[in-house]
C-alpha positions as CSV (number, residue, x, y, z in Angstrom):
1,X,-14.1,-5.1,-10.2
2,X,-11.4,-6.5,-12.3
3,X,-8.2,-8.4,-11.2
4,X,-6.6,-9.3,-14.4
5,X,-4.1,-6.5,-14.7
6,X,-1.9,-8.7,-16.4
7,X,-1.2,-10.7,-12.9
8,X,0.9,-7.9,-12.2
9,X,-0.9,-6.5,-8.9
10,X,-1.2,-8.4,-6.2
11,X,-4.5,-9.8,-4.5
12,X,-8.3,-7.6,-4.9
13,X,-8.7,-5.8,-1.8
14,X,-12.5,-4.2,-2.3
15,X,-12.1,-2.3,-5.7
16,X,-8.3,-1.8,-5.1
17,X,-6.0,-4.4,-6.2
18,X,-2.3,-3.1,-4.6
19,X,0.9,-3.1,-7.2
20,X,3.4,-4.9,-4.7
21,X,6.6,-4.0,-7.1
22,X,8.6,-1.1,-8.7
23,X,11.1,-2.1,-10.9
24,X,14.7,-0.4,-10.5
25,X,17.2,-0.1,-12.9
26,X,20.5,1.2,-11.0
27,X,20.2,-1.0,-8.1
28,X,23.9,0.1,-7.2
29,X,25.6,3.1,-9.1
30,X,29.0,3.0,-7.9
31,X,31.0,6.0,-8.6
32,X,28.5,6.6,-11.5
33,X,27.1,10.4,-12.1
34,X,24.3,11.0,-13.6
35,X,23.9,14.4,-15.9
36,X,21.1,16.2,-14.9
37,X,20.9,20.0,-13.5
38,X,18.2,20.2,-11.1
39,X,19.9,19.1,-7.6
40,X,20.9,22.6,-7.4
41,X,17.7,23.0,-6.2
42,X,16.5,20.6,-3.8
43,X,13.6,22.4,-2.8
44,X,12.0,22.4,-6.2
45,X,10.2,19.2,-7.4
46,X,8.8,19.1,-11.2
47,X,6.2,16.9,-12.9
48,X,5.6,16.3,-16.5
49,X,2.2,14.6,-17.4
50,X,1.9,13.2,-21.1
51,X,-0.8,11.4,-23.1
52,X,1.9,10.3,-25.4
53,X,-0.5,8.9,-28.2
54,X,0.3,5.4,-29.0
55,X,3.8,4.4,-28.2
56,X,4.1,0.5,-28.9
57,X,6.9,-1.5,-29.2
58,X,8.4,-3.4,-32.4
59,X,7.0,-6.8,-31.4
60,X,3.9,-8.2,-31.9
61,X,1.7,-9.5,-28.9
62,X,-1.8,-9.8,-30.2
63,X,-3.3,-6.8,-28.2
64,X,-2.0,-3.9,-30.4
65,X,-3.9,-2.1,-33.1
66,X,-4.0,-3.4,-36.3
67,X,-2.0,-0.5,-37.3
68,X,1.0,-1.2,-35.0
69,X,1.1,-4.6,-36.4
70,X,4.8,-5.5,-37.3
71,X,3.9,-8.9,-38.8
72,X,1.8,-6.8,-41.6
73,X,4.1,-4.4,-41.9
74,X,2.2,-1.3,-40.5
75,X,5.1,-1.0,-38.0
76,X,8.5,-1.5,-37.6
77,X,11.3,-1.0,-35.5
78,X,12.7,2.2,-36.9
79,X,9.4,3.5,-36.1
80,X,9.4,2.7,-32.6
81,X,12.8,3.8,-32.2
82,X,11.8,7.2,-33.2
83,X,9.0,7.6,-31.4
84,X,11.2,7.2,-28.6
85,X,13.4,9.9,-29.6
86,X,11.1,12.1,-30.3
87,X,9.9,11.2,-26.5
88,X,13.6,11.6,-24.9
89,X,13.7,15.3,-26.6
90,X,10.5,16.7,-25.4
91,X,11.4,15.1,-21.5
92,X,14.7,16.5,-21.9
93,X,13.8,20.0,-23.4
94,X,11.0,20.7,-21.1
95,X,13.0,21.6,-18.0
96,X,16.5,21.2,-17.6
97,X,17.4,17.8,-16.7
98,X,14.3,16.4,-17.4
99,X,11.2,16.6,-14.9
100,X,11.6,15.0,-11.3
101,X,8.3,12.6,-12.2
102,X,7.2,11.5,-15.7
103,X,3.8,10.1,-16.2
104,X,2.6,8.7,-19.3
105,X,-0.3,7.4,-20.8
106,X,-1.0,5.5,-24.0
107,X,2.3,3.3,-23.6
108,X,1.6,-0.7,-24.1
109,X,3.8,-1.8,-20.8
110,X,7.2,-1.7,-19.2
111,X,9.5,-2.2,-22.0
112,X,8.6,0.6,-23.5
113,X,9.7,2.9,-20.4
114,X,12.7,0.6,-19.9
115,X,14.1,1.1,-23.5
116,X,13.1,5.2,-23.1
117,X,15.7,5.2,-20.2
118,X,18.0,3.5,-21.2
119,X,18.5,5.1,-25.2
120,X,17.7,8.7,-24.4
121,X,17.4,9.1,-20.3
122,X,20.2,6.9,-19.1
123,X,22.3,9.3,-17.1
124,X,19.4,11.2,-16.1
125,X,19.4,10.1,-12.9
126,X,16.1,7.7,-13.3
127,X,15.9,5.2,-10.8
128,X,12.5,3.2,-10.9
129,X,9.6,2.8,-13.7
130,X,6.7,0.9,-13.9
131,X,3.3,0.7,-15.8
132,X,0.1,-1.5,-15.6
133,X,-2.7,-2.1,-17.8
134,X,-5.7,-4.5,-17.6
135,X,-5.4,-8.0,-19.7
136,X,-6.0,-8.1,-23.3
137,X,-6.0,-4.3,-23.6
138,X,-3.7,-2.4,-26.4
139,X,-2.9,0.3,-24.0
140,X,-1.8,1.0,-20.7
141,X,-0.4,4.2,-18.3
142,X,3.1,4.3,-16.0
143,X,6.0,6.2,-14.8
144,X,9.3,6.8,-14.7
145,X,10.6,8.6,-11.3
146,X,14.1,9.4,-9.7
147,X,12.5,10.8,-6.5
148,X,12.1,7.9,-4.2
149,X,8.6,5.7,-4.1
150,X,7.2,5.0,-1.0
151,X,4.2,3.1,-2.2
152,X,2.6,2.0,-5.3
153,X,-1.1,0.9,-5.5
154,X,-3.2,0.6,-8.5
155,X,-7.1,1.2,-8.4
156,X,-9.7,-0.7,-11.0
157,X,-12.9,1.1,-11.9
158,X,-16.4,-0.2,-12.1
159,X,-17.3,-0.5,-15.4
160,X,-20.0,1.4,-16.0
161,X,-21.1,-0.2,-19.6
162,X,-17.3,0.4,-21.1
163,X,-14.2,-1.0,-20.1
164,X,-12.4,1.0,-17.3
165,X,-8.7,1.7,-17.5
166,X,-6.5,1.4,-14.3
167,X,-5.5,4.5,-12.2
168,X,-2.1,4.6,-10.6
169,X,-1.6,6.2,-6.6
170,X,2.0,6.6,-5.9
171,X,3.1,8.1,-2.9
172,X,6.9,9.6,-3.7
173,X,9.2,11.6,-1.1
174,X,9.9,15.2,-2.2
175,X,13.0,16.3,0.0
176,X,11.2,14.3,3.4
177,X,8.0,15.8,2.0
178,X,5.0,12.8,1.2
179,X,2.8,13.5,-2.0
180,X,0.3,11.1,-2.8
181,X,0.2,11.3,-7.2
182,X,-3.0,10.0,-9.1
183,X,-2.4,9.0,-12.9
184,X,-5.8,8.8,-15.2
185,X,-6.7,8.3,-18.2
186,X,-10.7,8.3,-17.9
187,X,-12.9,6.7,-20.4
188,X,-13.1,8.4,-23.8
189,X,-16.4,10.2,-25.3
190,X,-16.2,7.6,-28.3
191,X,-20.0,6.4,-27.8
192,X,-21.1,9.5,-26.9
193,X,-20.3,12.2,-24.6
194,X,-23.6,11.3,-22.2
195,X,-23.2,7.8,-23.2
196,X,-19.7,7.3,-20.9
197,X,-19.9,9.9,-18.6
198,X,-21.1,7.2,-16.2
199,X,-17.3,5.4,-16.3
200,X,-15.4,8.8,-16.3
201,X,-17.5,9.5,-12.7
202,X,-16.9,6.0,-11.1
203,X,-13.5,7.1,-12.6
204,X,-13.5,10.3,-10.4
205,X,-15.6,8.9,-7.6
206,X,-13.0,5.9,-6.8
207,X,-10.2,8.7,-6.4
208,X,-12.6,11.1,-4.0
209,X,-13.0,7.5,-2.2
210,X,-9.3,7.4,-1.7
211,X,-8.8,11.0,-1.1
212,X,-11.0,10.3,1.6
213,X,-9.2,7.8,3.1
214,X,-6.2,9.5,2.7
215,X,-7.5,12.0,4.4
216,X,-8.6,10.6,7.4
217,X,-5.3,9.3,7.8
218,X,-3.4,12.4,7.6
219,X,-5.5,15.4,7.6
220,X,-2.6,17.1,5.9
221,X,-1.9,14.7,3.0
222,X,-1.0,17.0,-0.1
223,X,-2.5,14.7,-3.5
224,X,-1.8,15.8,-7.1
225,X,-4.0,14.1,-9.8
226,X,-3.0,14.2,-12.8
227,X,-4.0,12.4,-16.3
228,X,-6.0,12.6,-19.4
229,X,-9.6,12.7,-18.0
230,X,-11.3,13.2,-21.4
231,X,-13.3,15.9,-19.7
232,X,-13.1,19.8,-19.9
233,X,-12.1,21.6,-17.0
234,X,-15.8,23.0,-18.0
235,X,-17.3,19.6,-18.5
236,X,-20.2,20.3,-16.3
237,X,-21.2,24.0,-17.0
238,X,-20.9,22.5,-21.3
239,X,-24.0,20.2,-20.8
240,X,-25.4,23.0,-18.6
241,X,-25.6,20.7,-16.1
242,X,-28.0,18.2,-17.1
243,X,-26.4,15.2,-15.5
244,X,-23.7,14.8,-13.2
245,X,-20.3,14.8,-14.8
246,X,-16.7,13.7,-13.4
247,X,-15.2,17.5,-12.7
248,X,-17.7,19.7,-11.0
249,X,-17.3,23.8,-10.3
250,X,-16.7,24.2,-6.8
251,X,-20.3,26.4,-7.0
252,X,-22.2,23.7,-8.2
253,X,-21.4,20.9,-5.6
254,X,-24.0,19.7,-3.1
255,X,-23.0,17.4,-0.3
256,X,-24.4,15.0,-2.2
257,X,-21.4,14.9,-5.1
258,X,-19.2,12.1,-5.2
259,X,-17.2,13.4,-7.9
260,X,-14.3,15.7,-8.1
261,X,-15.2,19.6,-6.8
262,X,-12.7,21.8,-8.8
263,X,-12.5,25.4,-8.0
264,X,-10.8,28.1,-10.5
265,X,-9.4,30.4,-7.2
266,X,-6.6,29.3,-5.1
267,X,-8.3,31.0,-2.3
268,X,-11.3,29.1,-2.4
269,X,-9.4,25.2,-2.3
270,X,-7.8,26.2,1.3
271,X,-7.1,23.6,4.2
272,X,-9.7,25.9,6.1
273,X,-12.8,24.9,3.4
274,X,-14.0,22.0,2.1
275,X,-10.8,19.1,1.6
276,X,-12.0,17.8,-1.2
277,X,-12.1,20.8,-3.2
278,X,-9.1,20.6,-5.9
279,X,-7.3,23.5,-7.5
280,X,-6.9,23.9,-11.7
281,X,-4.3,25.7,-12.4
282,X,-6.2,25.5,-16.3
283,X,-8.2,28.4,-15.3
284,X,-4.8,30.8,-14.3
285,X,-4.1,33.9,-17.0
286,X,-1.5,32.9,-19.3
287,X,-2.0,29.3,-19.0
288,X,-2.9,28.1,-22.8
289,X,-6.4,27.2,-24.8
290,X,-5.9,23.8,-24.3
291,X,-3.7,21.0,-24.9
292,X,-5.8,18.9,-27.5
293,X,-6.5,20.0,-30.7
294,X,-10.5,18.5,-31.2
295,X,-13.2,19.3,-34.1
296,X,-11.1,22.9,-34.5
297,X,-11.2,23.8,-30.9
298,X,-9.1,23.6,-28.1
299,X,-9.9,21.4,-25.3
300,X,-9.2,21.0,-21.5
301,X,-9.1,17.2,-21.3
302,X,-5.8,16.9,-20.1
303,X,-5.4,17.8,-16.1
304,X,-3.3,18.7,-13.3
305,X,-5.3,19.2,-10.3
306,X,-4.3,20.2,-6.6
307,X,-5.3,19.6,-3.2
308,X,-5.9,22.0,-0.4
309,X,-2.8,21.5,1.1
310,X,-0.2,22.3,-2.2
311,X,-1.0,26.1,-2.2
312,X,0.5,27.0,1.0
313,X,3.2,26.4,3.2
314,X,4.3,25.0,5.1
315,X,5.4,21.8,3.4
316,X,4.9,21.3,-0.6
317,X,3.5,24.2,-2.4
318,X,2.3,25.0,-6.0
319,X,4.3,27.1,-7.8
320,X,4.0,27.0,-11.6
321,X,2.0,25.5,-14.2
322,X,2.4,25.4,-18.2
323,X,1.3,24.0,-20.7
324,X,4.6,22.9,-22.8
325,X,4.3,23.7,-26.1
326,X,7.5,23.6,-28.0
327,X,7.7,24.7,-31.5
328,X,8.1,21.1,-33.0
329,X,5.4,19.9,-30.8
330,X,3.1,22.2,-33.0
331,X,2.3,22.0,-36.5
332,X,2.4,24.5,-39.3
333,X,-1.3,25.5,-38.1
334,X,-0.7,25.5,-34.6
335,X,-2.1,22.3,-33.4
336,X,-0.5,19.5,-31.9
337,X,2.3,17.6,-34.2
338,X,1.4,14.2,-34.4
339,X,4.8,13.0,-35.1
340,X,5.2,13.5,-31.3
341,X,1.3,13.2,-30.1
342,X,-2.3,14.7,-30.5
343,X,-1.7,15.8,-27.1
344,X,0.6,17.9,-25.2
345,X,2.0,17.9,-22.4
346,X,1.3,19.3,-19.1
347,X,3.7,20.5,-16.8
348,X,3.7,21.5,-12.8
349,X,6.1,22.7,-10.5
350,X,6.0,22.2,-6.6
351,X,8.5,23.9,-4.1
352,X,9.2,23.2,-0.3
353,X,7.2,26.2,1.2
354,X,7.9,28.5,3.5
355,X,6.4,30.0,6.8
């Protein structure tokens, strides 16, 4: 386990190290409004979930790539600045007012959410912010909320012969409703698709750990995971199951998985079955090929995944999922602009259910 996440997390506790702090930038707003159109519905919650593809800022700190070096002039600040537009206009243009919960991944650290808020969200109603990523490392994940944080903890991985990244567990109140969020990005198949699996499983393993506990704490806990997992939704079923892999099909689990069971039928991740069962929604009709454009196919890596308790009443429930892809986020052949990111983004709605 690693506790060098730039000093920012508190004291190692086992393999969790806890993030004591949230950052908030209208500690008082005074007769201040802020210009967003969702509060006429308070029983709808929205979450936007965005591999944003390199977003560094226009100073140099010796841990970016060499192409985002200002001091050689492979990046400036105009550069940054648009990147950030281009960021404010998809958050603003994928649900009015901007989604309740913005996660991100692929951003170097705080500043850059801190300068995103206040040049393109700043009467948005965002209230708090952070983002964490281990010592030395170019990249790092975070969020920007204005629902209110109940607790912030960040996880370290075992590496598992590659460097791990952090995962994020914030708990958030949706109109007096708890959800416990998970933000991933999972080890990449850069050496080799068998090669890593091993750190995308302790990945996937440390959050079953914590669902677990979760659990056991509140049987009814509702958990959304979200994140780019750099595994396909059909991971397990593509190496035909030769080796355990981070997501695995609800029909192939054992009691023996440690990993993440992920089931393509709402029916089948119920409160009465199996709690660690998760729900994609990547497997619904209409839902999209993918959202990352990879050796000319579309691929499933990024995720949104549910538990038991999100697809019924009474208390959060899933309601829609989309893939957002708006026309500039596409290129002339279809495929994901990288002017905005070789990604897109991943959006899920949750409303307050109903007996």
């Amino acid at each position: 386990m690693r506790d060098d996440l730039n000093g920012l997390c508190g004291m190692p506790l086992g393999e969790t190290l806890i993030l004591f702090f949230i950052l908030t930038l209208f500690p008082s707003c005074g007769g201040c409004s802020f210009h967003w159109e969702e509060q006429d519905d308070t029983n709808t919650f929205t979450f936007l979930s965005y591999n944003v593809h390199n977003l560094f800022d226009d100073q140099d700190d010796g841990t970016e790539y060499p192409e985002y070096s200002v001091a050689k002039g492979n990046w400036n600040r105009t550069e940054y600045l648009k990147k950030l537009e281009n960021l404010g206009k998809v958050i603003r243009e994928t649900s009015p007012g901007g989604a309740d919960f913005l996660a991100f991944y692929e951003i170097e650290h705080q500043r850059v959410l801190k300068d995103l808020i206040e040049l393109h969200l700043s009467r948005m109603g965002y209230r708090e912010y952070t983002a964490v990523k281990p010592a030395n490392s170019p990249m790092g994940l975070g969020f920007i909320t204005r629902l209110p944080v109940l607790s912030c903890k960040t996880h370290q991985p075992i590496s598992q012969g590659f460097p791990q990244r952090p995962i994020l567990e914030v708990e958030v109140d949706c109109g007096g409703n708890s959800l416990s969020v998970f933000l991933c990005h999972f080890k990449s198949k850069k050496e080799g698709t068998e090669a890593t699996e091993g750190n995308r499983v302790a990945s996937a393993e440390l959050i079953r750990n914590r669902m677990g506990i979760l659990l056991s704490e509140n049987p009814l806990r509702e958990i959304l995971i979200m994140g780019d997992l750099n595994e396909n939704i059909d991971e397990y079923d593509r190496v035909e199951g030769r080796y355990p892999t981070a997501l695995i099909p609800m029909e192939a689990a054992t009691p023996a998985t440690k990993t993440l069971v992920v089931s393509r039928d709402p029916l089948s991740s119920s409160p009465e079955g199996d709690p660690y069962v998760l729900y994609s929604p990547w497997f619904a009709e209409g839902t999209g090929k993918g959202s990352y454009w990879y050796r000319e196919n579309w691929e499933t890596i990024d995720h949104v995944l549910l538990s038991a308790h999100l697809l019924r009443p009474p208390h959060l429930k899933f309601s829609r999922f989309r893939v957002v892809n708006l026309s500039y986020l596409l290129n002339s052949n279809g495929q994901p602009n990288p002017t905005y990111s070789d990604h897109l983004p991943l959006w899920v709605e949750l409303q307050v259910g109903q007996d």
